[in-house]
Every structure is written in structure tokens, then in C-alpha cells.
N, C-alpha and C positions, 0 to 999 in steps of 0.2 A: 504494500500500500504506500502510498506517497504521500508526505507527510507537508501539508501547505503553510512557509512560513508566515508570522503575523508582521512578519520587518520587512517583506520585500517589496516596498513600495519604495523608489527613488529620492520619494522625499524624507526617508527614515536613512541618514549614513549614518553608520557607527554604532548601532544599537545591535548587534550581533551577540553584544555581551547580554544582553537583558533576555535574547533568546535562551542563550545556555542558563541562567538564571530560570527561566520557565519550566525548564524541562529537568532542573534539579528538583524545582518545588512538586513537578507533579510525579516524579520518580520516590517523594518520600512516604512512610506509612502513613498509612491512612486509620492506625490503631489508635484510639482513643485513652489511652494512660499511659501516663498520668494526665486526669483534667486539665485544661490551664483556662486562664483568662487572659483576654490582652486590654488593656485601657491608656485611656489618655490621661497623663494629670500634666497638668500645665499646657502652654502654649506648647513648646517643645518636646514633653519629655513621655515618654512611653511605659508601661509598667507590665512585664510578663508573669503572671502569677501563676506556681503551679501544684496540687493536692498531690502533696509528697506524706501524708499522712504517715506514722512509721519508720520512716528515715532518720536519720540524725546529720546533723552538719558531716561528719566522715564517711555518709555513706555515700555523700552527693559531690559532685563535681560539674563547674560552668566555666568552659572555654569559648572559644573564636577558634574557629580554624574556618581559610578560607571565606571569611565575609560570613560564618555564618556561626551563630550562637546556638552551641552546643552544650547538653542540660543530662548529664548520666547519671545515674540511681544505683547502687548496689551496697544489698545489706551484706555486714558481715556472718559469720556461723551465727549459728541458734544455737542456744541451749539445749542440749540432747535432754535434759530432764523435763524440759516443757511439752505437756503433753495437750495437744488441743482436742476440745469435744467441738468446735465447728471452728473454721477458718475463714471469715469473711472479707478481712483486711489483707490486701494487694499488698504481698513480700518481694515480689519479682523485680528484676533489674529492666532498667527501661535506658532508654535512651531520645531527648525529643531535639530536632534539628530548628532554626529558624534562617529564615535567609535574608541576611541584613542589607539595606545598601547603603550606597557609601557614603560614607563618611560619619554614621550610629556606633557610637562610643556606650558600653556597657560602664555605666557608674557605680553602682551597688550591688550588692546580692546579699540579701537576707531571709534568717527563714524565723516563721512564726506562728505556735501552733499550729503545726502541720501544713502548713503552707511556706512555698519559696519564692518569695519575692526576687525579679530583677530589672531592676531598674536602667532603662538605656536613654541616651540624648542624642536627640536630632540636631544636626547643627544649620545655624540660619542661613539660608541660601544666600551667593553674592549676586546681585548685581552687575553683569559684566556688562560692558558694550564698548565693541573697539571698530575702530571705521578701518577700512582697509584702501591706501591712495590706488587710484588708476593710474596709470601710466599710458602712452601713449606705444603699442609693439613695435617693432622695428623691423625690418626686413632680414637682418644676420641671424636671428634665433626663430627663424620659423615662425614669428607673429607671439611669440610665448611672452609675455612682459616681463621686464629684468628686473624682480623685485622681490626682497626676501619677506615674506610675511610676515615672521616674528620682529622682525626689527624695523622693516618701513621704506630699507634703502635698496 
């Protein structure tokens, strides 16, 4: 089957990265635990919350790898004398991926009753606007204008 990109339109250059971006997000599980929440608090700032009920601060780990905010779970041994008559509380090691863009700085991480807070910052976009001169082509270089873009001359 042939797969029809969402960037191959002329007027999209450079957006090839937000393709591979798409097709990480939709290659991830689609397993539901641990719960999370995603919210906004402030103008900027983002807050991933997620029902780590069970866990202890050492059994949990939050990285970056690759633009994306990564959230692993893993309890240590049990007690071989604990004996359960029903199990309802999720022991299992989990792992939950997110895919950042650029420039979301992870601030905090905290956890509290059973829940793991983290907290990430959006940075405020700039402003850019740069005129580019014309030049008049010349007939020696193929009509190509003799002009470096990043500098002007």
C-alpha cells in the first residue's frame, strides 16, 4: 500500500522532520497505564500527571532521549512472605513515551500520593523577520544572483 504524505505540498519545505515525528507518535502503544493527565497551568507551562499509584520515587525514572520525555516504572522484589487474597493494584513495569518539540524544557518532577507530576516549559516564540536584498543577475553566473544570504553581501 502507498503511504500519502501530509508535507508534500510545495508550499510545506522542511517539514520532513514533523513527518518522522508523526509516524513515531502513531508507532507508540496504545496501552493505557499508567493513566496520565496532560494540563495547562500558566500561559506557558504544561503539566504531565501520571497514576503511578504503588511506586516509590526509586522505582520511577524520567528522561529525554531524542526530543522525547520518557517516564519508566519498575518495582523492586516483593516480599516472598506477603501473601495476597486479591490483587487489584497494577505492580507491572511500564514505560510511557511523549514526543516533545522543540525547544520544551522539562522543569520539575515530583511525585505525590500516588501521583507523578512533571512539569515542562514552553519557550516564547521569537519574532523573526529578515528582508533578503535583490540584486540585479549578471550574465557570468548563469543569471544566479551573487549574494550570500546569511550575510547580505
Amino acid at each position: 500500500m502507498t503511504r500519502v504524505s501530509l508535507f508534500n505540498s510545495p508550499l510545506l519545505l522542511g517539514f520532513d522532520h514533523f513527518e518522522r515525528v508523526l509516524d513515531r507518535i502513531s508507532k507508540t502503544s496504545a496501552e493505557g497505564y499508567p493513566p496520565y493527565n496532560i494540563e495547562q497551568i500558566g500561559d506557558n507551562g504544561l503539566r504531565i500527571t501520571l497514576a503511578v499509584a504503588g511506586f516509590s520515587m526509586d522505582d520511577l525514572q524520567v528522561a529525554i532521549e531524542d526530543n522525547q520525555l520518557v517516564i519508566r516504572g519498575r518495582q523492586g522484589e516483593e516480599d516472598p512472605n506477603r501473601v495476597f487474597l486479591h490483587r487489584g493494584i497494577a505492580a507491572r513495569q511500564f514505560q510511557r513515551a511523549f514526543v516533545l518539540a522543540e525547544g520544551i524544557e522539562v522543569t520539575n518532577a515530583t511525585i505525590d500520593n500516588g501521583l507523578l507530576h512533571v512539569d515542562l516549559q514552553r519557550p516564547m516564540p521569537e519574532s523573526r523577520v529578515r528582508t533578503i536584498r535583490i540584486e540585479k543577475a549578471t550574465r557570468s553566473n548563469g543569471g544566479a544572483p551573487a549574494i550570500d544570504v546569511e550575510t547580505g553581501k
